[in-house]
C-alpha positions as CSV (number, residue, x, y, z in Angstrom):
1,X,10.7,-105.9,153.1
2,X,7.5,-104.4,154.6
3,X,8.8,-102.3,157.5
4,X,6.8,-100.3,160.3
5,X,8.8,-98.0,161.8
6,X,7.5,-95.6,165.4
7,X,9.1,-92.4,166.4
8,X,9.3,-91.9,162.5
9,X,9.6,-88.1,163.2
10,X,12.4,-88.1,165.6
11,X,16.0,-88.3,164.6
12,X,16.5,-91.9,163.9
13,X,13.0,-92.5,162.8
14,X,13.6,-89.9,160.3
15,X,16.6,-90.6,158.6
16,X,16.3,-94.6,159.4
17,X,12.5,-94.2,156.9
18,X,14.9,-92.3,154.1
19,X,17.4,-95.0,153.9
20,X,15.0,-97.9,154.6
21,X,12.9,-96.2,151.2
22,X,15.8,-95.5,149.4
23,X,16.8,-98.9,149.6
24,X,13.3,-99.8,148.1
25,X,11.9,-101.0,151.3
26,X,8.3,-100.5,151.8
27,X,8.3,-98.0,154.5
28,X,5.0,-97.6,157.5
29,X,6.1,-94.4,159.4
30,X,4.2,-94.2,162.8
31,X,3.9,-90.5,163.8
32,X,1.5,-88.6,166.9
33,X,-0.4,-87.0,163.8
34,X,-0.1,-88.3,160.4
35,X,1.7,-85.8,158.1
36,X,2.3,-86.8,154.4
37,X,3.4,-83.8,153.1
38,X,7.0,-84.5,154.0
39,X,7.4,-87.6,152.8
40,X,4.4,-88.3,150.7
41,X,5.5,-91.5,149.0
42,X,5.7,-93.3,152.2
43,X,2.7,-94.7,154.0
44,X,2.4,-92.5,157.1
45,X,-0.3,-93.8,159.9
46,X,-1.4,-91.8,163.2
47,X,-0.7,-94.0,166.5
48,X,-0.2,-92.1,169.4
49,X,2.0,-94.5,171.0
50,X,0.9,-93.2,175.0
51,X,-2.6,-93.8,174.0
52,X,-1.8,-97.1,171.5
53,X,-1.7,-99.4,174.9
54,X,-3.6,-102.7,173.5
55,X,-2.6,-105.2,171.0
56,X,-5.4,-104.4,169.1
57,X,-4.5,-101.0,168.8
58,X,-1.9,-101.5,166.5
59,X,-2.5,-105.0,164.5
60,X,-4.5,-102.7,161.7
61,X,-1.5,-101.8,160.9
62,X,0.8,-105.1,161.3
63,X,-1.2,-106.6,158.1
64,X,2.1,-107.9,155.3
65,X,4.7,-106.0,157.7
66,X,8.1,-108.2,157.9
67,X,9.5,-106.0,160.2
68,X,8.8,-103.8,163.2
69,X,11.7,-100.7,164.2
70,X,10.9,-99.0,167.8
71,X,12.4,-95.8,168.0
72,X,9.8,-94.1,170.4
73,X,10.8,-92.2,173.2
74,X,10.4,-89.3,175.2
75,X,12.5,-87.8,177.9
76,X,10.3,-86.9,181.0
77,X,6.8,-86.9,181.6
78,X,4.4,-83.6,181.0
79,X,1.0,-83.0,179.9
80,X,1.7,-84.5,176.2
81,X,4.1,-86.9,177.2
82,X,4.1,-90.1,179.2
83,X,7.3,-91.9,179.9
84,X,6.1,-95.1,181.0
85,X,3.2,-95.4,178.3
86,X,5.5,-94.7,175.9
87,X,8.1,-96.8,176.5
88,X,6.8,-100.1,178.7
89,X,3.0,-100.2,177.8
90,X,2.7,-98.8,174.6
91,X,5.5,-100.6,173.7
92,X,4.3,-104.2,175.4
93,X,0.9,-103.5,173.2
94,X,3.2,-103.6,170.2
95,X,5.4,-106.4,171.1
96,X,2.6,-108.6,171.6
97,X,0.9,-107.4,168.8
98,X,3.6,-108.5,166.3
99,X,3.7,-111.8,168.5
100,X,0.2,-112.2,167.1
101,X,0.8,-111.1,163.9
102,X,3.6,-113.4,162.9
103,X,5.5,-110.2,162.9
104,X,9.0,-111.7,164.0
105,X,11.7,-109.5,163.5
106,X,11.8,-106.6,166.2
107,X,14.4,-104.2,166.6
108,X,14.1,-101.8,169.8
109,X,16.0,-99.1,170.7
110,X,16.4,-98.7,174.5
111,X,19.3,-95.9,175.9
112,X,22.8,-97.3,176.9
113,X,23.2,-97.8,180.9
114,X,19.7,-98.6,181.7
115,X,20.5,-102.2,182.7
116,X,22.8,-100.8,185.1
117,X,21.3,-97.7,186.7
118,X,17.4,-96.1,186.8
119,X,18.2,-92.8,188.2
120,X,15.1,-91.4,186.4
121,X,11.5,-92.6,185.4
122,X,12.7,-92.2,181.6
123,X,15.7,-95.0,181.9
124,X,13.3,-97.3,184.9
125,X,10.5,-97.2,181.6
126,X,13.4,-97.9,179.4
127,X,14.8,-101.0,180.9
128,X,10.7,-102.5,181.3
129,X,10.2,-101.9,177.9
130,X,13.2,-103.8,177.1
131,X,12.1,-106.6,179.7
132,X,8.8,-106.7,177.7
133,X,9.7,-107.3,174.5
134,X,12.7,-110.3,176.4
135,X,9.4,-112.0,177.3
136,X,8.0,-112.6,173.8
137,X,8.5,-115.0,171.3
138,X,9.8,-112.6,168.5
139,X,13.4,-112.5,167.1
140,X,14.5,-109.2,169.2
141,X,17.7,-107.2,169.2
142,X,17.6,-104.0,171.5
143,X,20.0,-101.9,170.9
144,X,20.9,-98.9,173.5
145,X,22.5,-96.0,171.7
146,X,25.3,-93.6,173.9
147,X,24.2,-89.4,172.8
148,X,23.4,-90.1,169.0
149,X,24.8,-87.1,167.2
150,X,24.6,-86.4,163.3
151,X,24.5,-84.1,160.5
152,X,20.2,-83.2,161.4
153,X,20.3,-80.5,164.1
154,X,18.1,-82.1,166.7
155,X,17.9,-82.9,170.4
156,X,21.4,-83.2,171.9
157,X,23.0,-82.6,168.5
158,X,21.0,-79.5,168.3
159,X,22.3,-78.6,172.0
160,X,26.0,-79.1,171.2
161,X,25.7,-77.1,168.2
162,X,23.8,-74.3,170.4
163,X,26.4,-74.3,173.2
164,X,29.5,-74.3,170.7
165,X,27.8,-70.6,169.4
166,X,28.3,-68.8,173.0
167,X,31.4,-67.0,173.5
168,X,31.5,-68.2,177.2
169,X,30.5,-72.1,177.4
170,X,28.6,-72.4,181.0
171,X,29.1,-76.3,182.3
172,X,26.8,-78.0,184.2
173,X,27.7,-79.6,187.1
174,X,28.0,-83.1,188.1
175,X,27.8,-84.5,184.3
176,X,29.4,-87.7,183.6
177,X,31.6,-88.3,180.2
178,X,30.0,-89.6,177.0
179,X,30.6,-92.1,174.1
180,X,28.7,-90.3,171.7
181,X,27.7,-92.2,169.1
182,X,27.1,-91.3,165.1
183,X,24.1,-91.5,163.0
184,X,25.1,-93.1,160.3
185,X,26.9,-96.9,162.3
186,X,23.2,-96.5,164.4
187,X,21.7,-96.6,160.7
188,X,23.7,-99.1,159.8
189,X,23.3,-100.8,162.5
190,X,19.4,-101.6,162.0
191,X,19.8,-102.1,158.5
192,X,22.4,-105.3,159.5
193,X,19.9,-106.6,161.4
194,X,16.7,-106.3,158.9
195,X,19.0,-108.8,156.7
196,X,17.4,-112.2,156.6
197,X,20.0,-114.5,158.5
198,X,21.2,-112.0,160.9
199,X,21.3,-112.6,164.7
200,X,18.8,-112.4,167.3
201,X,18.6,-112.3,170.8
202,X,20.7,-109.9,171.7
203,X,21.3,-106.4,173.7
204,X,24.3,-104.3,172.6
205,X,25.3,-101.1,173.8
206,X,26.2,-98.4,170.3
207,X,28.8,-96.3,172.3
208,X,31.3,-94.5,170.5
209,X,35.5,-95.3,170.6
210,X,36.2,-92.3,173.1
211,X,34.8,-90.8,176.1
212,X,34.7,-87.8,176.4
213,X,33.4,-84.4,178.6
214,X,30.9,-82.2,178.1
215,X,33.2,-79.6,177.6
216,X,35.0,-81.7,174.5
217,X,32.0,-82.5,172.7
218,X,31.4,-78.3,172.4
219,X,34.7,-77.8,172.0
220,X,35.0,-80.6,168.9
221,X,32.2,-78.6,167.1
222,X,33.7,-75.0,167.4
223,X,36.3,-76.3,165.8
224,X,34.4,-77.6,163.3
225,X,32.5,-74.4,163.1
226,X,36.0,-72.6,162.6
227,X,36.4,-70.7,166.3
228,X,38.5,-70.9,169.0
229,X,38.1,-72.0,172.0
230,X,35.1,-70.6,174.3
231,X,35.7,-69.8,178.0
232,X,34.5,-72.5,180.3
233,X,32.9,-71.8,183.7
234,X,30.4,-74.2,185.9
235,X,27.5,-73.5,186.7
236,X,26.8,-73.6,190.7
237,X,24.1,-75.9,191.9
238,X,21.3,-73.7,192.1
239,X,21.7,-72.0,188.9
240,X,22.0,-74.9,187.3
241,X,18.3,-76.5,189.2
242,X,16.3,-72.9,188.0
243,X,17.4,-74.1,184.5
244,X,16.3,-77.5,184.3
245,X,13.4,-75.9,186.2
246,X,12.9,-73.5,183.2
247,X,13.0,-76.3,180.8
248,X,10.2,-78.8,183.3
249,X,8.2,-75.4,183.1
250,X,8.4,-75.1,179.2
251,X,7.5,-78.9,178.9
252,X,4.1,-78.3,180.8
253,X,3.5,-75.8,177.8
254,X,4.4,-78.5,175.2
255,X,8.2,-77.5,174.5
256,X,10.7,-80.3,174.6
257,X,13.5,-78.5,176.1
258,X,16.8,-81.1,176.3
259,X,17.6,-79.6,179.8
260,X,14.9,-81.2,182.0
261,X,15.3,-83.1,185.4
262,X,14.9,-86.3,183.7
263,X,18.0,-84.8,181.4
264,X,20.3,-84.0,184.9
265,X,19.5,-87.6,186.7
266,X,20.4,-89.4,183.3
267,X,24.1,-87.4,182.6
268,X,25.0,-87.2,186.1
269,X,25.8,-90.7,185.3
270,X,27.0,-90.4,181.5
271,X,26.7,-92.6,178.6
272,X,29.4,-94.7,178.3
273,X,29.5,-98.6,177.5
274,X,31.0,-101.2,175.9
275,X,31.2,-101.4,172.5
276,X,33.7,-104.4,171.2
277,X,30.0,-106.6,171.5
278,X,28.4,-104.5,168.6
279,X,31.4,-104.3,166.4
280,X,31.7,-108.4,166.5
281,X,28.5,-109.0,166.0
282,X,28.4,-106.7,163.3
283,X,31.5,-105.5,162.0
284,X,30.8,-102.0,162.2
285,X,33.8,-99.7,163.1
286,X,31.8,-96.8,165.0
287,X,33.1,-93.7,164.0
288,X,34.9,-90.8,166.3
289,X,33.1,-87.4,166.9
290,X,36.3,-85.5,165.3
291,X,36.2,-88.0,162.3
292,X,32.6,-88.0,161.5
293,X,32.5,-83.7,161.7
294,X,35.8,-83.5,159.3
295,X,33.8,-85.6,156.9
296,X,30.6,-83.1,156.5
297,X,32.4,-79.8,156.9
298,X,30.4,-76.7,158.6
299,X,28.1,-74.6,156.3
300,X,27.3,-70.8,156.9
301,X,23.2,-72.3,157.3
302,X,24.8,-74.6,160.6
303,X,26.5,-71.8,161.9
304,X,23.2,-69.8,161.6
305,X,21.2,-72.3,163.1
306,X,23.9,-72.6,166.3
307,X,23.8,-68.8,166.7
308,X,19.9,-69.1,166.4
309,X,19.6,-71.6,169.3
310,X,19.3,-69.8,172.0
311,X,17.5,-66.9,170.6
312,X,14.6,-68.9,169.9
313,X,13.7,-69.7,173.5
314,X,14.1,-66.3,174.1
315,X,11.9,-65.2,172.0
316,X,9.5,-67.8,173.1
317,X,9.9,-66.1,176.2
318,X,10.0,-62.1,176.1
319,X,7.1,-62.2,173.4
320,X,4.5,-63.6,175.1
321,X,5.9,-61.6,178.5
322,X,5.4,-58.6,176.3
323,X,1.6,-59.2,175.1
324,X,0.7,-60.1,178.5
325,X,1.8,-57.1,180.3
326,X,1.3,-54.4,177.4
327,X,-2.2,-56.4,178.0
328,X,-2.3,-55.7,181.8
329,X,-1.0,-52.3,181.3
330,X,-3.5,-51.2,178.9
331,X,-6.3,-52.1,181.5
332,X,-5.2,-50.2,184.1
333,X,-5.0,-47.0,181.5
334,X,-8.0,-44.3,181.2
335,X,-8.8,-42.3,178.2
336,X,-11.2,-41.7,176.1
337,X,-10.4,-44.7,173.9
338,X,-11.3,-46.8,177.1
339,X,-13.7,-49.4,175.3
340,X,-11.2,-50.0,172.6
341,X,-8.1,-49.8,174.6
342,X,-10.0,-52.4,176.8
343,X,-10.8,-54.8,174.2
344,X,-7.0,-54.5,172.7
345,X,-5.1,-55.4,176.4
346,X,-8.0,-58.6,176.3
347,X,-6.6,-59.6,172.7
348,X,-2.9,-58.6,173.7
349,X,-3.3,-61.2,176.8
350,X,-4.9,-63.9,174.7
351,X,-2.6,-63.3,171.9
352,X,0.7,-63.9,174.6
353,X,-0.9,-66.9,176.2
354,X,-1.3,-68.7,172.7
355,X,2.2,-67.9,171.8
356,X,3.2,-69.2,175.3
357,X,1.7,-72.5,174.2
358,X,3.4,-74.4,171.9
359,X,0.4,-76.2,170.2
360,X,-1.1,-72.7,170.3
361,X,1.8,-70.6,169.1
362,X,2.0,-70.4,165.4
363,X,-1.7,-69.4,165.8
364,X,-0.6,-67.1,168.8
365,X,2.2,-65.6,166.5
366,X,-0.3,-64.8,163.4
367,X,-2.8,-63.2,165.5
368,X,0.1,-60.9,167.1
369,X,0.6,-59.9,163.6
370,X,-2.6,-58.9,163.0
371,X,-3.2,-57.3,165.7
372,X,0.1,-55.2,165.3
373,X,-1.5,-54.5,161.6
374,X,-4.9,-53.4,163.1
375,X,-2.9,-51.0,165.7
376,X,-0.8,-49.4,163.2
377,X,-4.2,-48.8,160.7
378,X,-6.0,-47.8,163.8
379,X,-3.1,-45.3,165.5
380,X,-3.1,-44.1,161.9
381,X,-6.6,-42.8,161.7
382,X,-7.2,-42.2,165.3
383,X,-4.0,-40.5,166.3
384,X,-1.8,-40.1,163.2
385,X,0.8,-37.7,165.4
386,X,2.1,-40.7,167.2
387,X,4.4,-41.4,163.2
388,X,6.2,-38.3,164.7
389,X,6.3,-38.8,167.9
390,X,10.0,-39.2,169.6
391,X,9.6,-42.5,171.0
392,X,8.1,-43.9,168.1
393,X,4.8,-46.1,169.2
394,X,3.5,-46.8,165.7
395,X,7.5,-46.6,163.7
396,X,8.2,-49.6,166.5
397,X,5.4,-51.3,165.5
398,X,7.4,-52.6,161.9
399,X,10.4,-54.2,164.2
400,X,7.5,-55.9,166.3
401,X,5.9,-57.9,163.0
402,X,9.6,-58.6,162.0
403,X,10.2,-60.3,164.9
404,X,7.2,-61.9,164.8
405,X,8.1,-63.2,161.2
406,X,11.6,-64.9,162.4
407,X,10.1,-66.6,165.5
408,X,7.3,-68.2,162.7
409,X,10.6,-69.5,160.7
410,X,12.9,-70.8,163.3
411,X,9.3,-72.2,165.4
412,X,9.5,-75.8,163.8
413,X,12.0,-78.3,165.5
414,X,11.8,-81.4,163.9
């Protein structure tokens, strides 16, 4: 089959287009910005889907496709990210799109609970999308997937894995329990349906066999990692609003921080549902969280990456704080140096804002290290004392690229 596949770079996109091609299907990966150098055998096009909101806009690239898999989505709205365009208009362009195409088969993946509670604009954009596509004459299944966890580090997998690495595990409050659900029966899942024959018509929750706390999720995977059990504590109520404040903030710069409003509204009430109606009409036993980590036993590379988690926003953090205000600093400094001291705080300041910025920062982060280069040629010629000096302003300079090295390797998240 000829099979067009959206949100190809998120985590079921992504490893729904390896299986889908290594089962010799012909694979159409819809990214934001094409990118063939990861998977450069499969045909990769560039739909934005929050700008892709008219039929016509996306029957280019319907021609001799079979099948079309939604897996767009976004959590909460910012300046790259629209919920509602994303998943109700953008979406209703495709729908009818593949109406017009003869494109039948459409499988859609909404979130589990949306047809039961909208606490947020992310499920209310959800649950029209799903109406949309209810509305056409297509051969639809929407599926609603619990948490989706797996063995790729990303989103709330990602989190869990984070929160399992701190030695005291702070709780949010007010979180509801959660079926997670695993990778692999999701996978499955479509691929059941892609078979000619297979029903239609239909709207199943993927929730896993047990529900379970915030708390046991993190504690599953420490165990799987090989610790003991963390501390617990819960957060109060206004700590716990400055963080999903931080991550709104950090989503304005282009960051996709899990913990956003959005994120509260939507596990205040959970993810739980009802599974027995996707294992009859499928015959898929979804797998348990303990089951599916004893399976793919923790590497020392996992464990890195868990420890790493919350270094990296961090980093993202205190670097760009740290060329700003050296930046200021340096402005409000006399010497005799003044015209090249002046035009160093202008690049430190422009250097922290593009590192701030997360379509700016790998550009931000190579500029830092040249600038950090051209101080430590300059200090050297200018004032070649300050090697010796106690406190070190050029020897400190080395830890600075360093650090400026890691947050370049750990800066990609999908």
């Amino acid at each position: 089959m000829k099979i067009l596949v959206t949100g190809a770079s998120g985590l079921i996109g992504a490893a729904l287009c390896a299986r889908l091609a290594g089962e010799s299907h012909e694979v159409v990966r819809v990214l934001h910005h094409a990118d063939t150098g990861v998977h450069p055998e499969i045909q990769t096009v560039s739909v934005d889907m929050a700008r892709g909101l008219r039929p016509q806009d996306w029957t280019p690239y319907l021609a001799g496709v079979d099948a079309v898999v939604n897996c767009a989505g976004v959590l909460q709205d910012s300046a790259r990210e629209n919920t509602r365009h994303v998943h109700s208009t953008g979406a209703s362009a495709l729908f009818t799109a593949c109406e017009h195409a003869g494109v039948n088969k459409v499988i859609h993946f909404s979130a589990i609970g949306v047809d039961r509670q909208q606490p947020s604009a992310f499920s209310a954009s959800k649950l029209a999308g799903d109406e949309a596509l209810m509305a056409r004459s297509l051969d639809w299944v929407i599926l609603r997937p619990s948490v989706v966890l797996g063995r790729p580090a990303f989103g709330a997998s990602a989190l869990f894995r984070g929160l399992a690495a701190l030695p005291l595990l702070p709780l949010m409050p007010d979180t509801g329990r959660l079926q997670v659900v695993q990778l692999d029966d999701v996978i499955s899942t479509v691929l059941f349906f892609l078979k000619p024959g297979s029903p239609s018509h239909l709207k199943l929750d993927l929730a896993g066999p047990e529900a379970l706390s915030m708390s046991e999720v993190v504690g599953r995977y420490r165990r799987w990692f090989g610790w003991s059990s963390a501390r617990e504590f819960i957060l109060p109520n206004w700590a716990a609003a400055i963080l999903y404040r931080f991550g709104d903030a950090a989503a304005q710069l282009g960051w996709r921080p899990p913990m956003r409003s959005n994120a509260a509204k939507e596990i205040a009430r959970g993810a739980v549902g009802d599974p027995q109606p996707w294992m009859t009409a499928t015959g898929i036993q979804p797998s348990s969280l303990a089951s599916a980590l004893r399976l793919n036993p923790a590497t020392v590379q996992e464990r890195w990456f868990a420890g790493l988690y919350f270094v990296k926003p961090a980093l993202f953090v205190v670097l760009p704080l740290f060329w700003i205000m050296t930046g200021i600093i340096s402005l409000t400094v006399k010497n005799r140096f003044q015209r090249l001291r002046s035009a160093g705080a202008l690049a430190d300041i422009a250097v922290g804002a593009l590192i701030a910025c997360r379509p700016t920062s790998r550009l931000g982060l190579f500029g830092a290290i040249a600038v950090s280069l051209f101080y430590a040629i300059a200090g050297s010629i200018l004032r070649p004392d300050l090697w010796l000096e106690p406190l070190g302003p050029l020897i400190k300079i080395l830890p600075i690229l360093v650090l400026h090295f890691a947050a370049l390797a750990i800066l990609e998240e999908r």
